[in-house]
C-alpha positions in Angstrom: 107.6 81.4 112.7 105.0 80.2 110.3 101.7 82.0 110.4 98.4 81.2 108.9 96.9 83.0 106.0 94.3 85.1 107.9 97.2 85.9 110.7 99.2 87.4 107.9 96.1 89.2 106.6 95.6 90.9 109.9 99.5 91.9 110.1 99.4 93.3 106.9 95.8 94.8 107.1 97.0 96.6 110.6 100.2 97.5 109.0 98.7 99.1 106.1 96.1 101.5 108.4 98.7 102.2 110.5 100.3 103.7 108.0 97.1 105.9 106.3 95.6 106.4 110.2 98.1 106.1 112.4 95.5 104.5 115.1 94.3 101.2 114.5 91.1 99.4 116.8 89.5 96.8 116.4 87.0 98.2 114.6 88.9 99.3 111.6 90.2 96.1 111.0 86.7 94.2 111.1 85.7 97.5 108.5 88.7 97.1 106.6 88.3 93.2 106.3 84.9 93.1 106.6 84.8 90.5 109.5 83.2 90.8 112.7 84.7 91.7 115.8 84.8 89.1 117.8 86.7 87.7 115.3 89.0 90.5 114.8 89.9 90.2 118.4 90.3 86.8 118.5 92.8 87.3 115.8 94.4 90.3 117.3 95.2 88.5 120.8 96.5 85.7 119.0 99.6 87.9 117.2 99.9 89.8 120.1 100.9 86.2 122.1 103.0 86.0 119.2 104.5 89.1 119.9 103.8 90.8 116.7 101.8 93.2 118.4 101.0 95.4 121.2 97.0 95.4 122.3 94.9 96.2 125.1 91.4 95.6 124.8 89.3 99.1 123.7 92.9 100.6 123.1 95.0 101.2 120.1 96.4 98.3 118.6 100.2 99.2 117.4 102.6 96.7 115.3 106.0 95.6 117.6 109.6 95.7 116.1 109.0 92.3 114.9 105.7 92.6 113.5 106.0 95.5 111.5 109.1 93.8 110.0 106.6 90.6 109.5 104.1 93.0 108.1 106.6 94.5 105.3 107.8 91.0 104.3 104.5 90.0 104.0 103.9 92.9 101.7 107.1 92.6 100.0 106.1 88.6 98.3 102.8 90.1 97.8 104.3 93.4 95.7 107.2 90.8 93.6 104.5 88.6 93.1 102.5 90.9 91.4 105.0 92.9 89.5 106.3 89.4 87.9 102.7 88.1 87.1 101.5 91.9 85.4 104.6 92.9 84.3 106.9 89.7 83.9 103.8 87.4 82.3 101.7 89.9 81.1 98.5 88.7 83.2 95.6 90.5 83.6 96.2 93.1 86.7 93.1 91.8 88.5 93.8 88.2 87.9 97.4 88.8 88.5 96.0 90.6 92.1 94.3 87.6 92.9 97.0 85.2 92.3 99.6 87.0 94.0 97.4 86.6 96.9 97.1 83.3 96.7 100.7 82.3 96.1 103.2 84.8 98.9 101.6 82.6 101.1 103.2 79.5 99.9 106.6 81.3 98.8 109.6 80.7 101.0 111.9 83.7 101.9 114.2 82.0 99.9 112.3 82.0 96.9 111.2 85.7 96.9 114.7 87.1 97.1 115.6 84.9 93.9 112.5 86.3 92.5 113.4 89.7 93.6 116.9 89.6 92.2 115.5 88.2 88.9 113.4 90.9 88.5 115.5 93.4 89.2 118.2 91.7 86.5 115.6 91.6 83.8 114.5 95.7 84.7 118.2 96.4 84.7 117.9 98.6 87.7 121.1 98.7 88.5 121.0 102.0 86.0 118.2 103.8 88.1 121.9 105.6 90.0 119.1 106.0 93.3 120.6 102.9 95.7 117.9 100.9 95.0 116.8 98.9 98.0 114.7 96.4 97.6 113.5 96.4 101.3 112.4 100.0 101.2 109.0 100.4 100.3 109.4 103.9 98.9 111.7 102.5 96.2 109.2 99.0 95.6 107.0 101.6 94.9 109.4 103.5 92.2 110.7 100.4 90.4 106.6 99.1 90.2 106.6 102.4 88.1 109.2 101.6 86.4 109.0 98.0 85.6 105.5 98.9 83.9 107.0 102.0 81.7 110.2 99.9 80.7 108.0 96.7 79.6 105.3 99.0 78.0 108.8 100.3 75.8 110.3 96.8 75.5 106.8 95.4 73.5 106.8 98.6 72.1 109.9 98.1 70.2 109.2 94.0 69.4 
């Protein structure tokens, strides 16, 4: 399933405030987004028909199985992206911010896990002795971390 831009934004808006709040309405997204509600709703009803998400109207809106693994993907081109562009090509972090966000919406899922295995080649992180899984946020988190120190040491050095 193909979604638009703004559908993803939504996903990953209501994934993200799940995870700080727990609860997610309407009205956080349209705060979060800043769009109004009608709009918000409009949005909403059209991933719940896509079965991303579970929503009654004035009642908590909650990701299903399926869109909370939509959600993470989502997240997951967003965060290689980003770590290539900053880390990889040295672009300016707020440039590099606005690019990623541009471009994980025309990646493929194909294209992300070869850009996800190159960048874990070039970091060498099979060494980090942790499991590193590239699907688990906690550990996206980490080797962000650790990409930046080990490139910071690498120009160092040249």
């Amino acid at each position: 399933m193909k979604l638009t831009e703004s559908q993803e934004e939504y996903l990953k808006t209501i994934y993200i405030l799940s995870k700080n709040n727990k609860k997610v309405r309407v009205t956080d997204i349209a705060n979060k987004l800043a769009f109004k509600k009608p709009s918000v709703n409009k949005g909403v009803n059209a991933l719940k028909e896509l079965g991303l998400l579970n929503y009654e109207a004035y009642k908590n809106i909650e990701l299903t199985k399926k869109g909370e693994e939509t959600a993470k993907e989502i997240l997951k081109r967003y965060d290689i992206l980003n770590m290539f562009l900053t880390e990889v090509l040295e672009i300016d972090e707020e440039q590099a911010e606005k690019e990623a966000k541009a471009m994980k919406y025309a990646m493929s899922e194909e294209t992300t896990k070869k850009l996800d295995q190159y960048i874990s080649k070039i970091l060498d992180l099979g060494d980090l002795d942790c499991g590193y899984n590239s699907d688990s946020e906690k550990c996206r988190a980490c080797v962000k971390i650790t990409a930046k120190n080990r490139f910071k040491k690498k120009n160092k050095e040249e």
